[in-house]
Every structure is written in structure tokens, then in C-alpha cells.
N, C-alpha and C positions, 0 to 999 in steps of 0.2 A: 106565674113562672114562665121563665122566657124560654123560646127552643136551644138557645145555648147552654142553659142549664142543665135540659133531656140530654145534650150528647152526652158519650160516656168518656171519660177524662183517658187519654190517652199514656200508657206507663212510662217512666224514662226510662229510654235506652241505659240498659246497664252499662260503663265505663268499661272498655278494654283495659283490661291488664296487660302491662306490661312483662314478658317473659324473661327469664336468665337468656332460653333459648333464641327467643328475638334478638334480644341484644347483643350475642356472639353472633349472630349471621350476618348481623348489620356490620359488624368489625371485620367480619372475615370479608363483606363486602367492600367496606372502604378502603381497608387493607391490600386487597386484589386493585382496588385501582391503583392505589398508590407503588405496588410494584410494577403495571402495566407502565404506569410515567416515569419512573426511573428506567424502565427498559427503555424507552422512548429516546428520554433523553440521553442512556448509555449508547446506547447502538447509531441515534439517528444524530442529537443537538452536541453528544460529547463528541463524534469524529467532525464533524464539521469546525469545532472548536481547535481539537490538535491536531488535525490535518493541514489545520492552518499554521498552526506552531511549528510544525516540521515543515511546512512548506520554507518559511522563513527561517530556518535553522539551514535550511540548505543553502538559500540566498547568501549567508551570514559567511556559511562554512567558501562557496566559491569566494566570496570579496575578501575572502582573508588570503585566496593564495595571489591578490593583489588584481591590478588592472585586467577584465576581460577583454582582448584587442577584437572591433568591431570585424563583422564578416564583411571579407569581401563582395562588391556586388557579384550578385551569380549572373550565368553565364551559360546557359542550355549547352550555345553552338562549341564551348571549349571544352579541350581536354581535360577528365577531372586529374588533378594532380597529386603524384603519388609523392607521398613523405617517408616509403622507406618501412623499413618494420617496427610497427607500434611499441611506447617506450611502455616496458610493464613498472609499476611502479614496488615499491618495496612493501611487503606486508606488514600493514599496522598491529599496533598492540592491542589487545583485547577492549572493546568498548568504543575504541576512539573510529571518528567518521573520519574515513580517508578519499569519497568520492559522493557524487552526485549522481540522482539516476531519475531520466525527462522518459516519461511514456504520453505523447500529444492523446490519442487514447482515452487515455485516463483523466481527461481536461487540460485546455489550454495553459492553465495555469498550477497543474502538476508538477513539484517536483519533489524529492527525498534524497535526506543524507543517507549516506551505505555505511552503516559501522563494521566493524572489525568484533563476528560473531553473531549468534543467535539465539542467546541466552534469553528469558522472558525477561525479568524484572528491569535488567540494564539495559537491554537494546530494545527489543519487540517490543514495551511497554511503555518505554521513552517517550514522554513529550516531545522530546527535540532529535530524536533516531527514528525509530519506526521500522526500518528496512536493514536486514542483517548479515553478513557475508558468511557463509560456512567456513568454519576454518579447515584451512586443509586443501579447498578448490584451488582454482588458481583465480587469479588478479583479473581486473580488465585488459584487454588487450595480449592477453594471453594465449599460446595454443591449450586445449582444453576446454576448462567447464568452470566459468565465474559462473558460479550459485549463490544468491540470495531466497533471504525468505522475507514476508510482513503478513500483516494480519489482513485477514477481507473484511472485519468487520468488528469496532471496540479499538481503541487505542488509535483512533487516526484513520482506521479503516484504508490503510495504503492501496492494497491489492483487490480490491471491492470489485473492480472491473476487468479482474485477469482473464472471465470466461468472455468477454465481450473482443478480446483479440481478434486481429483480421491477418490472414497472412499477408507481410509484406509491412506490415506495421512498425515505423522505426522505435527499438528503445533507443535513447543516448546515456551515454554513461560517461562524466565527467571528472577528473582526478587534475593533480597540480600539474601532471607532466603535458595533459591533451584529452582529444575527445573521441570517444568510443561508436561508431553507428553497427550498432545491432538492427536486425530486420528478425521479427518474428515468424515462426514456419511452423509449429503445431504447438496439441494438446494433449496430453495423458492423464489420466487419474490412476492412484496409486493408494494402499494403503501408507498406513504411520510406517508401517517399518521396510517400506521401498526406497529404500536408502539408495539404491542401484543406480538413483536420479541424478544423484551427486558424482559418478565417477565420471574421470575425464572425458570421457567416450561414453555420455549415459545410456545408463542399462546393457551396457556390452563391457563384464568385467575384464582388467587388466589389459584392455587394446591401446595401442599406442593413439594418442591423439591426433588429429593434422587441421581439424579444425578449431577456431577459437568461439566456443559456444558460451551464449547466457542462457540462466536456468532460473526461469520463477515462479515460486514456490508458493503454497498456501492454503488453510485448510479447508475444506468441501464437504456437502453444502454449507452454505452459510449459517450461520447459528451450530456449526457439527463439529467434531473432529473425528467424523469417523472416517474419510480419506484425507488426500492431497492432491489437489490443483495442480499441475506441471506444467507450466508456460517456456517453451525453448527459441531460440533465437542463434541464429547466426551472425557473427561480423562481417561487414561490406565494408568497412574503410575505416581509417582512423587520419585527424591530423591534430599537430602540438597547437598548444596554447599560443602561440604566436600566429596561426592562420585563424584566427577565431572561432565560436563553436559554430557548430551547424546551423545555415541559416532559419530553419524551423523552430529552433529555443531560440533564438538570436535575442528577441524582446524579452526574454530574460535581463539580459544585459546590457540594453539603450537607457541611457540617461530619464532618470526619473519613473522606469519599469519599476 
């Protein structure tokens, strides 16, 4: 008899059973990643996708109100030249984009249509809108308070970088009449129903106006709507479509941009 014989036979390992309860945890696992990647892709790969689409819907929307005439070359040592008071434009119908809006900011190659309203489904949630005007504010170039709103994040994620403002920051705001230079000057956060943001004179109800203020709207923190983001701006100048836009977007509108 050999010594392999004497050893003593080793049992087999009994076979794991598979459980009901395994098998739901393993779903609830796969399951948890598979909404970790669609958050991914809603939040991070979908606004890279339609912020691109509205970028170009803005493109689309200036070359429709025809030729942008180039900027003049600038000119530090000269007078900057006044065009007189800014021409407001007439208030569009609900939905339709009546103007354009460059925050450098926000990336070089930023920009958005402004519709007419702030509805979710039709404007905010738009492929080719994004950015919404309250009805009721006043126009660009208006005395008062142009308000808009967009989203920070989901849908194009327009306003993602509203906290990142620096004072002094130009927005431009663009319509068929001319061009709008807003300069940014603070911050407020507000609940949902600080509506107060919107008045001509915000948060000072019923004052007469005298300045021509932007107001940008948004909700805070990210992923929340438990406040709102308030980005405000003052006008510095405006000139018509025939002095071309400000030289800062200008590569917007050079041949082949």
C-alpha cells in the first residue's frame, strides 16, 4: 500500500447556492451604476452635446438678421463714440428668440439665443433656446431691468458659471437693432419666491428706474432648487449694427468663425 493511499480523501467543497437575495443585490448593483451613467451622461456628456446646439442656434439666429459689418479697428488713444440712446427693440411673442447673449466668462466660444419667456418645456429645456427673458422686464437697452433666466446644469447647462463672475465682467447682448455692453457688479442669493429680483429697480419695490440693468438668474446649488443665483450687471454703452459688435465677440463674425 502506498502513502497516497493512507492519506485521508479530502471532502468536496459543497457548491454555493445561489440565493433569490444574491441575485436582487447584484440588480440593485448594476442597476445603481446604470443610473450613476445616465447621471453622467445627463449632467456632464448631454450639456456639452446641447450647449453646442444652442451655441449654433445663436450663430443661426444673428446671420438671419443679415450681414454682421466688421469692427472697426480699435483705437485705445480715441474718443469712444456715442450713438445716442440705445434703440429698444419691440417685445417678441412668447417662445420666439429675439436676441443673443456672449458672456467671454463663460468661454470663448459661448453664446445663447434669449427667448421670449421662461417656461420649462418651450424655452429652458430647448435644444436651440436655453436662456429665457421674463416677461414683463424690460428689453435690452432699456432703462430698468432685462432679466433672464437658464439652467446651471441639464439642458445645455447655459449658466454653470454664473458663480465664477468677476466684477467688471462684460456680458454682450445682441438683437437686430445693435449691441448691448453690460459690465457685471454683484451677487445675491434668494429663495424661489424672491421675485423682488425682477423689479425694475431690483429688490427696491415700485422705485423709478434710471439705470438700465441685466439680471441673471439661476438655481443654487447645483443639483438643487432650493435657492437662486442672481447675477446683476450694468449698461456701459451700446452701438447699432452698423458699427459692428464689440471687438471681444468680433471672431464670432470673421469669415469662416
Amino acid at each position: 500500500m502506498t502513502s497516497d493511499a493512507l492519506r485521508p480523501r479530502r471532502k468536496p467543497r459543497p457548491r454555493r447556492r445561489i440565493s433569490i437575495i444574491g441575485i436582487f443585490g447584484e440588480l440593485l448593483i448594476t442597476a445603481g451604476l446604470l443610473v450613476v451613467l445616465f447621471l453622467g451622461w445627463q449632467v456632464w456628456w448631454n450639456d456639452i452635446v446641447v450647449g453646442g446646439q444652442q451655441a449654433t442656434a445663436a450663430q443661426e439666429l444673428t446671420e438671419g438678421w443679415g450681414p454682421v459689418e466688421a469692427a472697426p479697428p480699435s483705437n485705445p488713444e480715441a474718443d469712444p463714440v456715442d450713438h445716442g440712446e440705445p434703440v429698444v427693440s419691440a417685445v417678441a411673442e412668447h417662445g420666439q428668440g429675439f436676441a443673443t447673449i456672449y458672456v467671454p466668462r463663460f468661454g470663448a466660444d459661448w453664446q445663447r439665443v434669449v427667448a421670449e419667456g421662461t417656461s420649462m418645456a418651450d424655452i429652458l429645456n430647448d435644444p436651440a433656446l436655453g436662456v429665457g427673458h421674463y416677461e414683463g422686464t424690460q428689453m435690452p437697452g432699456e432703462v430698468g431691468n432685462f432679466a433672464v433666466a437658464a439652467h446651471r446644469q441639464t439642458h445645455g447647462g447655459s449658466f454653470n458659471q454664473i458663480n465664477q463672475l468677476v466684477v467688471g465682467d462684460p456680458i454682450y447682448v445682441g438683437t437686430e437693432d445693435g449691441w448691448y455692453t453690460y459690465r457685471y457688479r454683484s451677487t445675491e442669493y434668494v429663495l424661489p419666491s424672491g421675485v423682488g429680483v425682477l423689479d425694475p429697480v431690483p429688490q427696491v419695490e415700485d422705485a423709478a428706474p434710471g439705470d438700465r440693468v441685466i439680471t441673471l438668474t439661476a438655481c443654487n446649488p447645483l443639483f438643487s432648487t432650493a435657492e437662486r443665483i442672481i447675477a446683476y450687471g450694468v449698461m456701459e454703452s451700446w452701438q447699432p449694427q452698423s458699427a459692428g459688435p464689440p471687438a471681444e465677440i468680433a471672431h464670432f463674425f470673421q469669415q469662416g468663425a
